[in-house]
C-alpha positions as CSV (number, residue, x, y, z in Angstrom):
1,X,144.4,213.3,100.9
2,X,143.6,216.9,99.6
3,X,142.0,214.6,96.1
4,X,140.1,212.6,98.4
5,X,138.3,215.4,100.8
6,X,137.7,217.8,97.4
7,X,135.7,214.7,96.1
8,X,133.9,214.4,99.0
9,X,133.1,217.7,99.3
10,X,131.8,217.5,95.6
11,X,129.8,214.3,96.5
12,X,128.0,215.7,99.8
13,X,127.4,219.3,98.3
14,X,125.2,217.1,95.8
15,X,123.6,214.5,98.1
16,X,122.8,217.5,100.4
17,X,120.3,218.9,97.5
18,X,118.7,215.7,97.6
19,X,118.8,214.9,101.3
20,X,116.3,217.9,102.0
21,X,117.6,219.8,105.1
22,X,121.0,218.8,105.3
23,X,124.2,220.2,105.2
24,X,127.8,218.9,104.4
25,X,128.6,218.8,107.9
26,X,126.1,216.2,109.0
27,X,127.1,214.4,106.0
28,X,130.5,214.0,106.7
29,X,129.8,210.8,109.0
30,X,129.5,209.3,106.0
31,X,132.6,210.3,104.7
32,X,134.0,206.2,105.0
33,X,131.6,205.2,103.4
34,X,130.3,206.6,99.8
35,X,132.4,206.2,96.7
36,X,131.9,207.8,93.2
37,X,131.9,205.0,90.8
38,X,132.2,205.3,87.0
39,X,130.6,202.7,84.7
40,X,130.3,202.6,80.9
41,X,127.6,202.4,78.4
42,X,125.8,198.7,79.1
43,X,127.7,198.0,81.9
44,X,125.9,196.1,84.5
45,X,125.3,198.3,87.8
46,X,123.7,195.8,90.3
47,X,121.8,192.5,89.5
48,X,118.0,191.4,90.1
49,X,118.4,189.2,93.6
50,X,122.3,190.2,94.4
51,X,123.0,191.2,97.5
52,X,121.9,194.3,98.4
53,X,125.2,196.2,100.5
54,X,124.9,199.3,98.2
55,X,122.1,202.7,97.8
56,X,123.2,204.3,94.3
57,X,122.6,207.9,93.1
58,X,122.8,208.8,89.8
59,X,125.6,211.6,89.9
60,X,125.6,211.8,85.9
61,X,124.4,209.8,83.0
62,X,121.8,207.9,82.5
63,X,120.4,204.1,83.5
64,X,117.6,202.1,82.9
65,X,116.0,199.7,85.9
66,X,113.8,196.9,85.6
67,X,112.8,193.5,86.6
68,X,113.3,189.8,85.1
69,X,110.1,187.5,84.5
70,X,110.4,183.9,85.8
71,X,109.9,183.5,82.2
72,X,113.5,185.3,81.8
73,X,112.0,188.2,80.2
74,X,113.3,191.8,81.1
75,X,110.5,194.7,81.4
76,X,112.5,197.9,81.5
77,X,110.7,199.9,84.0
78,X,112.0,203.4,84.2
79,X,115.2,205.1,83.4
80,X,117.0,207.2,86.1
81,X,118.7,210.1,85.5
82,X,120.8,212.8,87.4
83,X,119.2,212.4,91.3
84,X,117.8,209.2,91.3
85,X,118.0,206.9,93.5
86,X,118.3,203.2,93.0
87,X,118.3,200.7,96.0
88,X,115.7,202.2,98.6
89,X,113.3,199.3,98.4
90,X,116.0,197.0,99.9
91,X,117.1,199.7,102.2
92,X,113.4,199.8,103.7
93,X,112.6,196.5,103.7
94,X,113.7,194.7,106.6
95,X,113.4,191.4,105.1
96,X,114.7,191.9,102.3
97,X,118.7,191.7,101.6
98,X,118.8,191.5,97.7
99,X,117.9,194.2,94.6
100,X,114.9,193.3,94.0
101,X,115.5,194.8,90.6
102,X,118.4,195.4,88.5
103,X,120.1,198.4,87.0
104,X,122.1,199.0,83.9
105,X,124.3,201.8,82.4
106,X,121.9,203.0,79.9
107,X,125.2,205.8,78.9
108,X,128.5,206.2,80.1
109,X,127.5,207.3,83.7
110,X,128.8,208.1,87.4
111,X,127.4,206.9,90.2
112,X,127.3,207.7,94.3
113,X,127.3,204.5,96.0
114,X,126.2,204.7,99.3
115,X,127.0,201.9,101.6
116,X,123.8,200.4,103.0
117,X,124.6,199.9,106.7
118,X,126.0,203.3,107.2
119,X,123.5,204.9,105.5
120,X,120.5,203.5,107.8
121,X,122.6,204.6,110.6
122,X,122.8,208.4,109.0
123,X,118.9,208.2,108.3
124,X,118.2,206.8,112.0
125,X,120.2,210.1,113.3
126,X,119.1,212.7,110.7
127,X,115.2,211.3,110.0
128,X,114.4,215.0,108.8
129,X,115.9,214.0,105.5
130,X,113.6,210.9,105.1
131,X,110.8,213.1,104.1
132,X,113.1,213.8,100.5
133,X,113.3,210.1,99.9
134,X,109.8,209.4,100.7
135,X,108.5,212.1,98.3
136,X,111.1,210.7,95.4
137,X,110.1,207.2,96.0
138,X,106.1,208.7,96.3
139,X,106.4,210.3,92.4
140,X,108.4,206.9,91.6
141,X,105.1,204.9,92.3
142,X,102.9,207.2,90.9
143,X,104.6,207.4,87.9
144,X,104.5,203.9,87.4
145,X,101.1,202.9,88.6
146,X,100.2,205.5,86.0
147,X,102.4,203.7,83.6
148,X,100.8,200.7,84.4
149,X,97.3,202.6,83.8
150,X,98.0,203.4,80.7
151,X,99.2,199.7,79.5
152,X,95.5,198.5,79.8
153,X,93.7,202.1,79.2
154,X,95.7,203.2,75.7
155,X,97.0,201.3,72.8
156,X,100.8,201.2,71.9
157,X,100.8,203.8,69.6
158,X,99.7,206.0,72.3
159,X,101.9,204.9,74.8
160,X,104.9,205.5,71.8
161,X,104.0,208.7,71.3
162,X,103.5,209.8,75.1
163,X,107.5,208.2,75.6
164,X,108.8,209.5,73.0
165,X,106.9,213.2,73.5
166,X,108.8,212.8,77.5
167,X,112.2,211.8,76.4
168,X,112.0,214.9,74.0
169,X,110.9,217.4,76.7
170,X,113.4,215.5,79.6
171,X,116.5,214.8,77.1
172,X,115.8,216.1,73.9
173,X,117.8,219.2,71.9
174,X,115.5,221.9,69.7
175,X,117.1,222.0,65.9
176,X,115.8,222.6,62.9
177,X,114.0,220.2,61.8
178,X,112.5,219.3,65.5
179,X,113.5,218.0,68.4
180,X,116.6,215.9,68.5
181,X,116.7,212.8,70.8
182,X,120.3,211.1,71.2
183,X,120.3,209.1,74.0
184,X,121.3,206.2,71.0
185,X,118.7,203.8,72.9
186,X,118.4,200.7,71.2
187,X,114.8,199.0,69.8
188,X,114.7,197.0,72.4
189,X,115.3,199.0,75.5
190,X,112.8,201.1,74.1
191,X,110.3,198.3,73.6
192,X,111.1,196.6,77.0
193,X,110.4,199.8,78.4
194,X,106.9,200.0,76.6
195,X,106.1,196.2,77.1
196,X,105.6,195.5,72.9
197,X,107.8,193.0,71.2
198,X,110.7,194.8,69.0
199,X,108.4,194.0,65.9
200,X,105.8,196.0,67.0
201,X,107.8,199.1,68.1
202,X,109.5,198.4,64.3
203,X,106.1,198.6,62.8
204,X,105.0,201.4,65.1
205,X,108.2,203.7,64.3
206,X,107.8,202.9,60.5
207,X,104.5,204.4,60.6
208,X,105.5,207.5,62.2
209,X,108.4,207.3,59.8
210,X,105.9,207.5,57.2
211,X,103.4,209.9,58.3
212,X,106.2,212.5,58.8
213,X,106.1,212.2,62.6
214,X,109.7,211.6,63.4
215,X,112.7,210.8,61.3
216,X,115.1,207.8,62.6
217,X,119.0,207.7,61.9
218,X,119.9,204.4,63.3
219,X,119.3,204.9,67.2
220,X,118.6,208.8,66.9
221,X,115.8,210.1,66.6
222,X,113.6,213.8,65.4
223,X,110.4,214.8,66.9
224,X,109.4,216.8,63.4
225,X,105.7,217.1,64.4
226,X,105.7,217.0,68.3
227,X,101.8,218.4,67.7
228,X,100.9,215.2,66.5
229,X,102.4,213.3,69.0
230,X,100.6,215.1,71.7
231,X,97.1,214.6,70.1
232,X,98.1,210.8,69.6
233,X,99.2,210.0,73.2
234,X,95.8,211.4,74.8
235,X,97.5,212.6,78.0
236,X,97.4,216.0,79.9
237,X,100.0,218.2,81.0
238,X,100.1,217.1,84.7
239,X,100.1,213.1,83.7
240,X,102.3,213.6,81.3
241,X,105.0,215.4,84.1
242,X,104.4,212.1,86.1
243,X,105.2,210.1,83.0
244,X,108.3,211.7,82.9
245,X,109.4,210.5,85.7
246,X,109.9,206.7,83.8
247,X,112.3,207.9,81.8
């Protein structure tokens, strides 16, 4: 029992600093229902149109989210990181019992799952900390209608250099030789995730390769000239804060 309430006590210390004005007491209603869940690398978190019983919050690690075509294509449309919430839309929306996305294990990663029903009821009785989710979800739809922006405004080699100059300042590790990015993310995440075919993002990265931009060792990556990257991507300091929040 003494297990149990210590891992509570970790779990609602860390939603109360993203719950806004809450403390662990209020939280403890909740107590029944939220569960610290551990998945590995690629596993599948929740599926595009599954039922929707569960809010997640990324507790550690890292996953990507995004949305199937009726063509069957994936666009990857953000990762989330330590904090974010996946789920919320569902949560909100009335109508609407099923993920209307889906989520994956982008790196070994645990996970607060939140149990829908009791989590309404918590919001219903503490509404002060809706104003935490609505600014999260706020910078989640700027980010992206920015993203989107930038899919008709900027070429892909732009858009390439903006992601990868985020992922560097958000996950990246200074060395030597630049700025070390090993998050091991596969071609094709990465081109979902910049809506090119992996062909392009190939001939894209050889470029850089080329130019002396980055340097590539299988799925890691080096920012060597991080100046150049800036000038490429065309985007300002406040934009590119936004973009971060994508990956």
């Amino acid at each position: 029992m003494d297990g149990v309430n210590e891992e509570f006590k970790r779990i609602s210390e860390f939603l109360a600093n993203y719950l806004g004005d809450v403390n662990c007491q209020e939280l403890a209603g909740l107590s029944d229902s939220v569960f610290l869940t551990r998945y590995k690398r690629e596993d599948l978190i929740a599926q595009q149109c599954s039922l929707a019983s569960t809010v997640y919050v990324v507790y550690d690690g890292l996953i990507r989210v995004g949305k199937y075509a009726r063509t069957d294509k994936r666009r990857v449309l953000r990762f989330l990181g330590r904090g974010g919430w996946f789920g919320l839309e569902s949560l909100f929306m009335d109508k609407e019992d099923s993920n209307i996305q889906y989520a994956r294990a982008l790196t070994d990663c645990e996970l607060i799952l939140v149990e829908r029903g009791a989590f309404r009821n918590f919001l219903r009785e503490h509404p002060h900390t809706l104003f935490s989710l609505c600014k999260w979800l706020s910078q989640q739809v700027a980010s992206l209608e920015l993203k989107l922006t930038r899919d008709f405004s900027e070429g892909a080699q732009q858009n390439l250099s903006c992601l990868l100059i985020a992922l560097g300042e958000k996950f990246g590790r200074t060395q030597e030789k630049g700025t070390l990015i090993d998050l091991e993310l596969p071609n094709p995440t990465l081109a979902n995730l910049l809506g090119v075919s992996s062909e392009t993002l190939r001939r894209l990265m050889k470029k850089m390769v080329n130019n002396g931009t980055i340097q590539v060792d299988g799925d890691k990556m080096i920012l060597v000239d991080e100046q150049a990257l800036t000038k490429t991507a065309n985007i300002d300091n406040d934009s590119l804060e936004m973009f971060k929040n994508t990956c």
